[in-house]
C-alpha positions as CSV (number, residue, x, y, z in Angstrom):
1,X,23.1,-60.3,-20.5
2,X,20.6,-60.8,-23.4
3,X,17.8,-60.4,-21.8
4,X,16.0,-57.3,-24.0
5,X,17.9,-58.0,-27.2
6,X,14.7,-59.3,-29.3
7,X,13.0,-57.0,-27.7
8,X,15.3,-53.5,-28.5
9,X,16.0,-55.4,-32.4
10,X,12.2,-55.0,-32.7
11,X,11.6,-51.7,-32.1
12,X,14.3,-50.2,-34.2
13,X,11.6,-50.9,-37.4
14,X,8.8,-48.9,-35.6
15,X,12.0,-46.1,-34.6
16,X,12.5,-45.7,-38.3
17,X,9.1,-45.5,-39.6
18,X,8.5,-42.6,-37.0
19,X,11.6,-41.2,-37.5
20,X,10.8,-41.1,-41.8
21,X,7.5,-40.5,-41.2
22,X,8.2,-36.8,-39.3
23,X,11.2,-36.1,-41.6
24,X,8.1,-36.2,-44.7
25,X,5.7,-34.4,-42.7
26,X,8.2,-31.6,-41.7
27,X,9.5,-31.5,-45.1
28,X,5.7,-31.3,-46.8
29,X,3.8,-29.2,-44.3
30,X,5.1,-25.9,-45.6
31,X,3.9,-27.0,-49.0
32,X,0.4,-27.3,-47.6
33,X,-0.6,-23.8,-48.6
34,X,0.6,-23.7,-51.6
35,X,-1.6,-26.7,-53.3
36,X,-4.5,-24.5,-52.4
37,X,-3.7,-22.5,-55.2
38,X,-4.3,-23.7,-58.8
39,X,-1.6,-21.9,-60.3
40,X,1.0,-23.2,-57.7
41,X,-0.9,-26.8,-57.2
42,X,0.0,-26.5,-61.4
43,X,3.6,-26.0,-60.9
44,X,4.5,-28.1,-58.3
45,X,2.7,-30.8,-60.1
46,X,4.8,-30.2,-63.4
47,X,7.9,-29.7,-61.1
48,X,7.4,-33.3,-60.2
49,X,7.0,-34.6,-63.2
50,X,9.5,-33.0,-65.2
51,X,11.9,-34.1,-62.9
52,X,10.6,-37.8,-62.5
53,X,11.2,-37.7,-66.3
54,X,15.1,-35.5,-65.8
55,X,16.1,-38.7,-63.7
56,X,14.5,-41.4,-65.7
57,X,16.3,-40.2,-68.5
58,X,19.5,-39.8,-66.6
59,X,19.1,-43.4,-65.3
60,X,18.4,-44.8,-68.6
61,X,21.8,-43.1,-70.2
62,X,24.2,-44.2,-68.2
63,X,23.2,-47.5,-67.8
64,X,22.8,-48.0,-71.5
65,X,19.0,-49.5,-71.5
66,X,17.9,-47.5,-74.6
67,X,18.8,-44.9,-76.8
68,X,17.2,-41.9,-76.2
């Protein structure tokens, strides 16, 4: 009844690795063109960032770590 229970438990890490790793590469590859550009490598680069900052912020507010 068991018999390929360890077996199918196993694979489901590999399943989600591929599964995360095709959801980033579809997401990303129409960004490819753009980072050959300066002035749009610039922006997406500041995009990042200014919005790593926006939710560290955020985070930092509501759970009352500092004042900002």
């Amino acid at each position: 009844m068991f018999d390929g229970f360890w077996d199918n438990v196993f694979r489901y890490p590999r399943y989600f690795i591929t599964t995360l790793l095709g959801v980033l590469l579809s997401t990303f590859a129409p960004l490819a063109p753009l980072l050959k550009r300066p002035t749009t490598l610039v922006a997406i680069i500041s995009l990042l960032i200014s919005g790593f900052i926006f939710v560290t912020f955020t985070l930092r507010a509501m759970l009352g770590l500092s004042a900002v």
